[in-house]
C-alpha positions as CSV (number, residue, x, y, z in Angstrom):
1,X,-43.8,-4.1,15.6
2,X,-40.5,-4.4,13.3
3,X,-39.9,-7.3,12.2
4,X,-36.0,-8.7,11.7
5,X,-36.1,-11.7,9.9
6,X,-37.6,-10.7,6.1
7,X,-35.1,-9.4,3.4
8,X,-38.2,-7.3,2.7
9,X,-38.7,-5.6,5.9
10,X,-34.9,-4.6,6.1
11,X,-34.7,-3.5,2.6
12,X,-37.6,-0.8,3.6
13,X,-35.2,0.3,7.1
14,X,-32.4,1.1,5.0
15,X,-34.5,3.2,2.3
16,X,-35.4,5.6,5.6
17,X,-31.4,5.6,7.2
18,X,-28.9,5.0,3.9
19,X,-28.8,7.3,0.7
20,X,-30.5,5.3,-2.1
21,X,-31.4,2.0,0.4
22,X,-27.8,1.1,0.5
23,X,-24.0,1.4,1.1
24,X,-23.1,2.7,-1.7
25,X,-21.4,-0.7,-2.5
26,X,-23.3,-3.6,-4.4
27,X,-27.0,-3.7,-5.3
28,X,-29.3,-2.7,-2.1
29,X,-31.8,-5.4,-2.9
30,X,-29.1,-8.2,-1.7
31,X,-28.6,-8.1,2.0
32,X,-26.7,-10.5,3.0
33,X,-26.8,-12.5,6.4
34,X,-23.5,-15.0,6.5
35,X,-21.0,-17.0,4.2
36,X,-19.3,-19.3,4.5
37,X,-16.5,-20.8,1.7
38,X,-17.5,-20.1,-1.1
39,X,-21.5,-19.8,-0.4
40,X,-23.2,-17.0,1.4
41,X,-26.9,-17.0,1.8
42,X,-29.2,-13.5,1.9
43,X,-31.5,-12.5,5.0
44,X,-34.1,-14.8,3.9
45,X,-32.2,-17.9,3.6
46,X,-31.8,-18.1,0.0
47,X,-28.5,-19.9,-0.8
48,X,-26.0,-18.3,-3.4
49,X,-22.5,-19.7,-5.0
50,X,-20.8,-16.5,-3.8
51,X,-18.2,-15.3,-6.9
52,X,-18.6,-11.4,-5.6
53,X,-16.2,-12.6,-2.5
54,X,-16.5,-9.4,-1.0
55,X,-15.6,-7.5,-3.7
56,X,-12.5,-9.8,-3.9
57,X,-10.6,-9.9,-0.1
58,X,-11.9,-13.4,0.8
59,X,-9.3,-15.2,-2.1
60,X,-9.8,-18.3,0.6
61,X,-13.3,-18.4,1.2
62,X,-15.5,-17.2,3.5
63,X,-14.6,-18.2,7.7
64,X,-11.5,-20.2,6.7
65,X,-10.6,-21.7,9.8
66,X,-6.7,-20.9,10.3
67,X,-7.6,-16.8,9.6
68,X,-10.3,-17.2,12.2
69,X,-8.0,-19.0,14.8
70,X,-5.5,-16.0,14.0
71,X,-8.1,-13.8,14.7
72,X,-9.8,-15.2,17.7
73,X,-6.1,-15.2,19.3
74,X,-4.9,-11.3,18.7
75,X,-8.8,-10.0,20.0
76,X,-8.2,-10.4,23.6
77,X,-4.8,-9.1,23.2
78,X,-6.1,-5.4,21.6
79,X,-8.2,-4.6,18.4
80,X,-6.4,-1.1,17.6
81,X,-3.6,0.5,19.7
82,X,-2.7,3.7,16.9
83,X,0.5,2.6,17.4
84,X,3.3,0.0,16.2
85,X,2.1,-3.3,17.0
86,X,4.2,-7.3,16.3
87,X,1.2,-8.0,13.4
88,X,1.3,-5.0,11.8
89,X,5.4,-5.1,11.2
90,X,5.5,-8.7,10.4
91,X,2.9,-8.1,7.7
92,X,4.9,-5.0,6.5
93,X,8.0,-7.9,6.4
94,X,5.5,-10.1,4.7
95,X,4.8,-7.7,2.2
96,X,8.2,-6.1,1.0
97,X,9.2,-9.8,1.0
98,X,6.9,-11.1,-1.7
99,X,6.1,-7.9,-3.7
100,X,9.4,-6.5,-6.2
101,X,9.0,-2.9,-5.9
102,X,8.6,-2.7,-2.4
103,X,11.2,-1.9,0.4
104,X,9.0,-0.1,2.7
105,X,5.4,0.4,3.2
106,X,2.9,2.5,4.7
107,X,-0.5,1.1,6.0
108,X,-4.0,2.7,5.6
109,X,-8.0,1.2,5.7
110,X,-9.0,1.7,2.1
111,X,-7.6,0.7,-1.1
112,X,-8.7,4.6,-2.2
113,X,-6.8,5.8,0.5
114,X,-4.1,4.3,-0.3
115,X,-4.5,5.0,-3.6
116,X,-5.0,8.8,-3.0
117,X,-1.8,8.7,-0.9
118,X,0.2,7.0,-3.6
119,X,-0.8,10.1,-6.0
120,X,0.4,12.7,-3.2
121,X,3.4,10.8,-2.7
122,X,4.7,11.1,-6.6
123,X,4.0,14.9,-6.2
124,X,5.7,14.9,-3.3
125,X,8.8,13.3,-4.5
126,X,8.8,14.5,-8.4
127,X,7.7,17.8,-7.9
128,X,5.4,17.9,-10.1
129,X,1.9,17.9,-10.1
130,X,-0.1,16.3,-13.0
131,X,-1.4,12.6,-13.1
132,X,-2.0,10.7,-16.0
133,X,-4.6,8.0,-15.8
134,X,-6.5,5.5,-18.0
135,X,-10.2,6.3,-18.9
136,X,-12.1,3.4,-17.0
137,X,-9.1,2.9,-14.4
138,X,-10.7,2.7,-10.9
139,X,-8.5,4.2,-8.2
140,X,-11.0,5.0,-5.2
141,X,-12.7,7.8,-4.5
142,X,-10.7,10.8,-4.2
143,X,-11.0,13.9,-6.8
144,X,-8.1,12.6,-8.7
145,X,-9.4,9.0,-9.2
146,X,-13.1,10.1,-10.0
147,X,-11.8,12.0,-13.7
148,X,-13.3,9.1,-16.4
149,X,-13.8,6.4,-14.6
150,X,-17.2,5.8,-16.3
151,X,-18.0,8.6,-18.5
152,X,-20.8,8.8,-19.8
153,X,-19.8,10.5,-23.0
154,X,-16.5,10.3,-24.8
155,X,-14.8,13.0,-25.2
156,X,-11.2,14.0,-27.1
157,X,-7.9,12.5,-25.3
158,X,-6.8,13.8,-22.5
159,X,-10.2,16.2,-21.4
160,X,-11.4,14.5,-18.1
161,X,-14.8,13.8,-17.8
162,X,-15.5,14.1,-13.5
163,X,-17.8,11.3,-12.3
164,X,-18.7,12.6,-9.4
165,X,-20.2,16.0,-8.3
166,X,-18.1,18.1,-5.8
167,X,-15.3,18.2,-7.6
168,X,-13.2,21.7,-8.3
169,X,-12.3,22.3,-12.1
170,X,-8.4,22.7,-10.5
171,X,-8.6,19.2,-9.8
172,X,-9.6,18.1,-13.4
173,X,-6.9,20.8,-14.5
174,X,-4.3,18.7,-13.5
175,X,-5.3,15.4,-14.3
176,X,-4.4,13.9,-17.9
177,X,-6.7,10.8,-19.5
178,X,-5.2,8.4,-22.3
179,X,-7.2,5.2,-23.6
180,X,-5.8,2.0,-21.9
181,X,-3.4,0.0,-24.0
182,X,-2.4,2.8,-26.0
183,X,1.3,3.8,-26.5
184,X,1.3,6.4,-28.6
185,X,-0.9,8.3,-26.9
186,X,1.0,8.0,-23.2
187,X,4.4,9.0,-25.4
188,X,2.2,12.5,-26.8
189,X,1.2,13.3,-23.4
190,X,4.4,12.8,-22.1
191,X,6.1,14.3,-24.7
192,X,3.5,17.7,-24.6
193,X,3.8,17.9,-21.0
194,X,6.9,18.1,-18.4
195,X,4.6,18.6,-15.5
196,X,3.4,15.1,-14.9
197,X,4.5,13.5,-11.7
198,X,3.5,9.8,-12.5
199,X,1.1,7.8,-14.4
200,X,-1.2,5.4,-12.3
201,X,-2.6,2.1,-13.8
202,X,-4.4,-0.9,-13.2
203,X,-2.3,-3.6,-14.7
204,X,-5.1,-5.1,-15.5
205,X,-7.6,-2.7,-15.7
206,X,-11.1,-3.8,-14.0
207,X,-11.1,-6.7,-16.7
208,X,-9.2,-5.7,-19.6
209,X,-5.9,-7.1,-20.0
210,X,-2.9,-5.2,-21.0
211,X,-1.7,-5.8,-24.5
212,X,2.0,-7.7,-24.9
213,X,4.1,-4.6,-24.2
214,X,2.0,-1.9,-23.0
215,X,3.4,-2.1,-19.2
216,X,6.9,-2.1,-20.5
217,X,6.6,0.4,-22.6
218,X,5.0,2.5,-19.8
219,X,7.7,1.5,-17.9
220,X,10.1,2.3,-20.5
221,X,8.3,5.7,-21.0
222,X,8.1,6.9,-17.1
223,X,12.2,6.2,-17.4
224,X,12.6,8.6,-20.3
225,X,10.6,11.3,-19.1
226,X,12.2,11.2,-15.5
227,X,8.0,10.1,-14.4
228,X,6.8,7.7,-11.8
229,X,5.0,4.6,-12.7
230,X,2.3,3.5,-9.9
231,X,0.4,0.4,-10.1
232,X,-2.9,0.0,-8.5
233,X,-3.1,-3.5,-7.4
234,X,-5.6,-3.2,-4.7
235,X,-7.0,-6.3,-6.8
236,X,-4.3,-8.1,-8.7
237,X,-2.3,-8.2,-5.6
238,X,-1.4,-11.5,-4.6
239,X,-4.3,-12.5,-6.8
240,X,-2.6,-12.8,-10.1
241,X,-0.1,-14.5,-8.2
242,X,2.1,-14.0,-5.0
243,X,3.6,-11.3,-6.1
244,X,0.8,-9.5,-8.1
245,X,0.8,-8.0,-11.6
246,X,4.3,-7.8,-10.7
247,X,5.3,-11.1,-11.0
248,X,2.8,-12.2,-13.5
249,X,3.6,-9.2,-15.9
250,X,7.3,-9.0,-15.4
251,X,7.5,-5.0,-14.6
252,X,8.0,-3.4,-11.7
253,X,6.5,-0.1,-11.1
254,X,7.6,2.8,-8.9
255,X,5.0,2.8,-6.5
256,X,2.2,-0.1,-5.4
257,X,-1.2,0.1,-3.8
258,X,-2.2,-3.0,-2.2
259,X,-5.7,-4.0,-0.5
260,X,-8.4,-6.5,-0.5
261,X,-6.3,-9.9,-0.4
262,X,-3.9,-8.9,2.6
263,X,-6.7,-8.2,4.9
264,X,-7.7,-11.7,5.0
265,X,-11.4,-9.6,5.1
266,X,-10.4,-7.2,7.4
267,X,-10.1,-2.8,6.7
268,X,-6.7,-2.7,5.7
269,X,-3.9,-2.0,2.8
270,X,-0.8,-0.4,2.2
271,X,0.9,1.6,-0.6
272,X,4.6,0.3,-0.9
273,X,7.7,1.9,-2.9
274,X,11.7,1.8,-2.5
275,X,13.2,2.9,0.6
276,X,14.2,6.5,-0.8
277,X,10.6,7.2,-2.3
278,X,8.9,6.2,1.3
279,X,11.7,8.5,2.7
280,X,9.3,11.6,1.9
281,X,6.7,10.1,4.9
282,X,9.8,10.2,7.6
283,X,10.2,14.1,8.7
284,X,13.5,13.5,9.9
285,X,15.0,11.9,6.6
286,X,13.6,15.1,4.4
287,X,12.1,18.0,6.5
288,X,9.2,19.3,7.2
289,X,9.1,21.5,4.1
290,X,9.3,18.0,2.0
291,X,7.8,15.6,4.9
292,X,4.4,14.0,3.4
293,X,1.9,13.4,6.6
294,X,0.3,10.3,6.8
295,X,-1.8,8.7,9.7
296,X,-5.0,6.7,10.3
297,X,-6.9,5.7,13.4
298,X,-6.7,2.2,11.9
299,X,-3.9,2.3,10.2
300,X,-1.7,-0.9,10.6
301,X,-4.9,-2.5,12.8
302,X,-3.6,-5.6,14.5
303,X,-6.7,-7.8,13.8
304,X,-6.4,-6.6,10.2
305,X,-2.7,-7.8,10.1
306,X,-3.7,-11.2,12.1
307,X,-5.9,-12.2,9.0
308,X,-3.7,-10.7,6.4
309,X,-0.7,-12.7,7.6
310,X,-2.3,-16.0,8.1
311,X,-4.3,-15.6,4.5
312,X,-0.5,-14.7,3.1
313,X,0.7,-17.4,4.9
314,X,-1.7,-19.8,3.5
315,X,-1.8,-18.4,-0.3
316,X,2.5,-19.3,-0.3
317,X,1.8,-23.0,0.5
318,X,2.6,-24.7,-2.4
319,X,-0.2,-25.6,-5.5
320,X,-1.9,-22.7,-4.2
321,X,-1.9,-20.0,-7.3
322,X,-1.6,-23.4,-9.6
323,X,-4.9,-24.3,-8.0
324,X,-7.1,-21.0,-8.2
325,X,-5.9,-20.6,-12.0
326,X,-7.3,-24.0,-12.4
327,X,-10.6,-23.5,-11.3
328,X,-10.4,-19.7,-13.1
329,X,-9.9,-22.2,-16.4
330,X,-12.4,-24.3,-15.8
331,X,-15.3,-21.8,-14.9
332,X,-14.2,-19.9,-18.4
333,X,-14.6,-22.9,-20.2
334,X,-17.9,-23.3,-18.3
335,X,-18.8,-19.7,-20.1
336,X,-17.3,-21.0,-23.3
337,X,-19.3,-24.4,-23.6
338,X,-22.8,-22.4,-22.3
339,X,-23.2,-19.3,-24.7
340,X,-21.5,-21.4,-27.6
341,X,-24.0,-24.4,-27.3
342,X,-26.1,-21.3,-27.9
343,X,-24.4,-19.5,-30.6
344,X,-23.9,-16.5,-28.5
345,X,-21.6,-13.8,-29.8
346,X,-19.5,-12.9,-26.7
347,X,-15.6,-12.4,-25.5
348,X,-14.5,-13.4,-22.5
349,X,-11.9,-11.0,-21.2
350,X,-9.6,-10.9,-17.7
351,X,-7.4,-13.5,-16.5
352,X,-8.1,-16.9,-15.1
353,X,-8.3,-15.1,-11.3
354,X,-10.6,-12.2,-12.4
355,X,-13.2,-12.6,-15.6
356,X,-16.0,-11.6,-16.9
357,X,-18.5,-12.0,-20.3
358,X,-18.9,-9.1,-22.4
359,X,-21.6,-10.0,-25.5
360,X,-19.7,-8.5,-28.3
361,X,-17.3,-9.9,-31.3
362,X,-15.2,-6.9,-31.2
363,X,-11.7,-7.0,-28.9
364,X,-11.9,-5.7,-25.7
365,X,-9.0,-3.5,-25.2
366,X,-10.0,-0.4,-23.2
367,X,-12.6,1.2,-21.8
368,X,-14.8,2.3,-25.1
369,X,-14.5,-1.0,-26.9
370,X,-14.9,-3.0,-23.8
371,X,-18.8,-2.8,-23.5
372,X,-22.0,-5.0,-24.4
373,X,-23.4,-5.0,-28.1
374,X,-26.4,-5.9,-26.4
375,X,-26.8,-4.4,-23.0
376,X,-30.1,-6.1,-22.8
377,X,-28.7,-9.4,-22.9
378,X,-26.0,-8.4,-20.0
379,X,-28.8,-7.6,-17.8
380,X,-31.2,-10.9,-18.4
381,X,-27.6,-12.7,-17.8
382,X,-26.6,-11.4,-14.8
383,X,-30.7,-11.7,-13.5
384,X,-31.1,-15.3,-14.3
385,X,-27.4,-16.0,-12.9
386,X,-28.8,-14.1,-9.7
387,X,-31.9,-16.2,-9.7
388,X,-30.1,-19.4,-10.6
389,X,-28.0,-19.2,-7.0
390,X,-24.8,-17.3,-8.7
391,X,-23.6,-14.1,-6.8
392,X,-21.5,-12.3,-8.8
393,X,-21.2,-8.4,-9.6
394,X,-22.4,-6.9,-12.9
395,X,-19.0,-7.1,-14.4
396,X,-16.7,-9.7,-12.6
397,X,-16.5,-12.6,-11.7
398,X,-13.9,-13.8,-9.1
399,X,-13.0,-17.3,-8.1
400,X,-11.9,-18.4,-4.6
401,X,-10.2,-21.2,-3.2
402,X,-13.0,-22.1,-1.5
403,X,-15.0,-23.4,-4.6
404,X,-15.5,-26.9,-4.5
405,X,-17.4,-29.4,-7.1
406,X,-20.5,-29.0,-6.2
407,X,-20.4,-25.5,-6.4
408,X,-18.9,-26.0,-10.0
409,X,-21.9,-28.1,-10.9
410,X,-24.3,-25.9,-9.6
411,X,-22.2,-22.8,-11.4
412,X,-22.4,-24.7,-14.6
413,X,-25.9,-25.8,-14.9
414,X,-26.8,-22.3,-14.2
415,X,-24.6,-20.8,-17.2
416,X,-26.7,-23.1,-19.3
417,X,-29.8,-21.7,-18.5
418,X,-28.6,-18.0,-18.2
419,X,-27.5,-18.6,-21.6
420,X,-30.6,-20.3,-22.6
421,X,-32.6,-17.2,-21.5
422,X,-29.4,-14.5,-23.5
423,X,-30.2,-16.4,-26.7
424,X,-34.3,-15.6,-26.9
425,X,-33.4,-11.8,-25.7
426,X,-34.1,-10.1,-29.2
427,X,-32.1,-7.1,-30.3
C-alpha cells in the first residue's frame, strides 16, 4: 500500500515520475503541504518561518484574506476565457498606472516568458539583433537568458558561457556579456558593435546592487547608441517599492518585465513599454511584415488578475512599503548582531526587500566577486537555518508583510545559533 502522509514516502514517488526528484525549482527534499502568512509547514508537519515566499509572489503572506475573497468571487464567474476579460484590463490600468515606463502592456504566465518576449520585441522594433546582458543576470529560461547566468568558469568579456545544453552556437553568436556595474565595459561594446538591439538588466541583479550611476549611465549609453534599455523586474517590481526599481532608482528603461508580485500567487506577468514600442504586437498599426505575434492560453487569466489586483490594491495602502523596509532593516541587523557576536567575516548585500549573507570581506559588485570565501560555511548556514525552522533559498532571503514578532524572535534566535555553528566550520 502507498502511503500519503510521510515526506519520505513522497520524496521516493517523485524520484520515479520528476527528473532529479523534483520540479526543477527549490531543493526536492522540501515538499511542502500549506502556508499560511508568513509560515508554511512541510508534509510531515514540521513548521518553518517561510522567507522563500514562493520564490517571492506572496509579498503579503501566504492566504491573505482580501486576495482570497477576490479570488473565491471571480471562480464561479470563469477561470480562463483566452479572451479580454474586466480583471485582466483593470490590472493592465493598474499597471501602466503605477509603473513610469509603461503605456501599454502585454500579459503572459512566466516571468521568462515575458522576459523572452521583451528581447524579441527590441529586435523587432530596433532592427537589430544582438543583446547585451550581465554575467549572473537571471532572465528565464529561453536560449538568450541561459548565456552566463552561472558559469562555471570565467572567461574574457563578452564570450558567453551557455548554461544549459540544447543551445545552438547562433544563439550564443548574438549574445554579448559585460560584468555588472561596469561602465566602461557596456560603452566598448557599444562602441565595437552597431548591431545590438538593447541591453537587458536586473536593476538589482539577484542581490547585487547597482553602483551610484551605473543605471544612468546605462540609460545614458542606450540613448547615445540609438539601443533599448530593458529592465527585468520580475522581482523588484512593486517590491522595491510601488513602482519598482523604477521609482526607487530614478531611471526609467525602455522596456519592463513584470511577474511574481502582480499575481497575488497566481501564473501571471506582463512585459510593458510606451505606446509606440507595444505598437509592434498590433498587426494593424505596423503590418504583418513588422507585426510581433504574441498569445498564451493563459495569458491575461482572470483569477490571476483577481489576486494581482487586490495584492496591488493592498500594497498602495498607505505605510505599506515604509513597513516591509522596516522589517527588511530589522532582519539585516538580525544578521549583523549574530555573525558579529561571532566575529564572522561576512557582507551583507541587496536591499532591505531582498538580502542575503555572502561570508567574504571583499565588495560584492558583480557576479565574480559576489561569492563565499568559504563556501563551506554558506552550506552549514543555510543547514542549521533550515533545521532551526528558517525557509529561505540558498541565496535570498525575502521578507513579507506577513512577518510578525514572533516570527522575528524565532528568526533571530536561529541566526544566533546558525552563526554559532559558521564560526567552528574550519577553513
Amino acid at each position: 500500500m502507498i502511503r500519503l502522509n510521510s515526506q519520505a514516502d513522497w520524496i521516493e514517488r517523485a524520484r520515479a515520475v520528476l527528473p532529479a526528484a523534483g520540479f526543477g525549482n527549490f531543493d526536492p527534499a522540501a515538499i511542502i503541504a500549506r502556508g499560511q502568512g508568513a509560515r508554511v509547514w512541510d508534509q510531515d508537519g514540521r513548521e518553518y518561518v517561510d522567507y522563500l515566499i514562493g520564490s517571492g509572489p506572496m509579498l503579503l503572506g501566504h492566504g491573505d484574506p482580501e486576495v482570497m475573497e477576490a479570488v473565491l468571487e471571480q471562480l464561479p464567474l470563469g477561470m480562463t476565457f483566452f479572451a479580454n476579460n474586466t480583471k485582466g484590463i483593470e490590472l493592465a490600468e493598474a499597471i501602466v498606472q503605477a509603473v513610469p515606463c509603461c503605456e501599454q502592456v502585454r500579459f503572459v504566465t512566466s516571468g521568462g516568458e515575458a522576459d523572452m518576449y521583451a528581447i524579441r520585441l527590441a529586435r523587432a522594433y530596433t532592427g537589430k539583433s544582438r543583446i547585451v546582458k550581465f554575467e549572473g543576470g537571471y532572465h528565464g529560461m529561453s536560449a538568450e537568458a541561459q548565456m552566463s547566468l552561472a558559469p562555471a568558469r570565467a572567461v574574457n568579456f563578452p564570450t558567453p558561457v551557455p548554461d544549459s545544453a540544447g543551445i545552438p552556437q547562433g544563439v550564443a553568436d548574438q549574445v554579448l556579456v559585460a560584468p555588472f556595474n561596469d561602465l566602461e565595459a557596456v560603452a566598448s561594446l557599444l562602441a565595437e558593435h552597431d548591431d545590438i538591439a538593447a541591453i537587458i538588466a536586473e536593476p538589482l541583479q539577484r542581490i547585487i546592487a547597482p553602483a551610484p550611476g551605473f543605471l544612468q549611465g546605462l540609460r545614458a549609453l542606450c540613448d547615445r547608441h540609438g539601443v533599448l534599455l530593458i529592465f527585468d523586474e520580475i522581482v523588484t517590481g512593486f517590491r522595491l517599492a510601488y513602482g519598482g526599481a523604477q521609482e526607487q532608482y530614478g531611471v526609467t528603461p525602455d522596456i519592463v518585465t513584470l511577474g511574481k508580485v502582480i499575481g497575488g500567487g497566481f501564473p501571471l506577468a506582463a512585459l510593458g513599454a510606451s505606446a509606440r514600442i507595444m505598437a509592434y504586437f498590433d498587426k494593424g498599426a505596423v503590418g504583418a511584415e513588422r507585426w510581433l505575434m504574441q498569445l498564451g492560453t493563459l495569458s491575461g487569466n482572470p483569477v490571476a488578475a483577481a489576486a494581482g489586483l487586490k495584492t496591488l490594491e493592498i500594497l498602495r495602502r498607505p505605510d505599506q512599503y515604509a513597513r516591509l523596509r522596516d522589517l527588511g532593516e530589522r532582519l539585516m541587523a538580525m544578521h549583523e548582531r549574530a555573525l558579529g557576536a561571532q566575529g564572522i567575516a561576512h557582507r551583507l548585500s541587496g536591499d532591505a526587500t531582498l538580502f542575503d549573507v555572502y561570508f567574504t570581506e571583499a565588495a560584492c559588485t558583480d557576479y565574480r566577486t559576489a561569492r563565499h570565501a568559504e563556501p563551506e560555511r554558506a552550506q552549514v548556514w543555510n543547514a542549521v537555518l533550515r533545521a532551526e525552522g528558517v525557509f529561505k533559498s540558498p541565496g535570498k532571503l525575502y521578507p513579507s508583510l506577513a512577518l510578525g514578532e514572533e516570527e522575528l524572535e524565532r528568526t533571530e534566535a536561529a541566526l544566533h545559533r546558525a552563526a554559532v555553528a559558521v564560526a567552528a566550520v574550519k577553513g
